[in-house]
C-alpha positions in Angstrom: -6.1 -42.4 3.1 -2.7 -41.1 1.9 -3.8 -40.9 -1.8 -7.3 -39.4 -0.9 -5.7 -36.7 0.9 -2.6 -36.3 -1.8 -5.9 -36.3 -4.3 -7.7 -33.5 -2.4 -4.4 -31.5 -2.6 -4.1 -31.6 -6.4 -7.6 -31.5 -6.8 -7.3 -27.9 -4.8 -4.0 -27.5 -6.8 -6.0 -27.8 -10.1 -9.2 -25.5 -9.1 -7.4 -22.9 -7.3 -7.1 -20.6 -10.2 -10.2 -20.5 -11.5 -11.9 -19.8 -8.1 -10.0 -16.9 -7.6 -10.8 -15.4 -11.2 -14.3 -16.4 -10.5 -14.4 -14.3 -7.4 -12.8 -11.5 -8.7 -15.1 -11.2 -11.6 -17.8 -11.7 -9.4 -16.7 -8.9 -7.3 -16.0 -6.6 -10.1 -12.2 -6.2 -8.6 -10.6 -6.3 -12.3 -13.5 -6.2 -14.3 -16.1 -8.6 -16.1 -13.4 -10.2 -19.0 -11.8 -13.9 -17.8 -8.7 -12.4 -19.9 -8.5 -9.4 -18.6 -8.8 -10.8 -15.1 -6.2 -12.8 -15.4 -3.7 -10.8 -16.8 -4.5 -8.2 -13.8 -3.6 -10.5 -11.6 -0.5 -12.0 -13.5 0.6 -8.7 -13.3 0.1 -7.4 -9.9 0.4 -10.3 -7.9 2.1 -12.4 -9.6 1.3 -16.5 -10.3 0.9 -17.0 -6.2 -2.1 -14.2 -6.9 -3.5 -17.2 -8.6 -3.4 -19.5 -5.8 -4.5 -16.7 -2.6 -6.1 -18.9 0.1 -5.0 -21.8 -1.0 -4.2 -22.9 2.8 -7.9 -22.5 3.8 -9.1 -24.0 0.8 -7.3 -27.1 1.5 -8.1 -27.2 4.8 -11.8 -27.9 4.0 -11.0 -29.7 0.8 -8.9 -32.6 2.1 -11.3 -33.7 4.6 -13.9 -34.0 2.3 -11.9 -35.9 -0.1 -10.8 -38.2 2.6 -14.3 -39.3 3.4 -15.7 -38.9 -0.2 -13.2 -41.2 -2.3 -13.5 -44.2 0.0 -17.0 -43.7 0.2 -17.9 -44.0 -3.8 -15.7 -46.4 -4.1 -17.5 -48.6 -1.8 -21.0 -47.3 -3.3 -19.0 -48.7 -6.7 -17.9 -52.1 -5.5 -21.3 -52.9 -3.4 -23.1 -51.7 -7.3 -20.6 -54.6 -8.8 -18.7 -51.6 -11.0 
């Protein structure tokens, strides 16, 4: 359970930055450019501008992880992978 929950974290750790881009694009907040985007944000917030609700995001991520990783790996062993 430890390593499905220490996987959901880096899992979040790993996505984080692309979901905020993604929303910030998608809300037109620095324009339509990944690039451009990104360096807005480097800017004004910073590398933790990268990683804005990461607390939430983890909240609901680690749970998920906790019942998901167990699970396929059962689905694996009972499919004799």
């Amino acid at each position: 359970m430890v390593a499905a929950a220490f996987s959901g974290v880096i899992a979040q750790l790993a996505c984080m930055p692309a979901d905020v881009i993604k929303t910030k694009i998608l809300s037109g907040e620095h324009g339509t450019s990944v690039w451009r985007c990104l360096r807005a944000t480097l800017v004004e917030e910073g590398a933790a501008g990268l990683f804005r609700g990461f607390r939430p995001a983890v909240t609901r991520q680690v749970p998920v992880i906790l019942v998901q990783m167990p699970l396929i790996e059962q689905i694996r062993r009972l499919a004799g992978l």
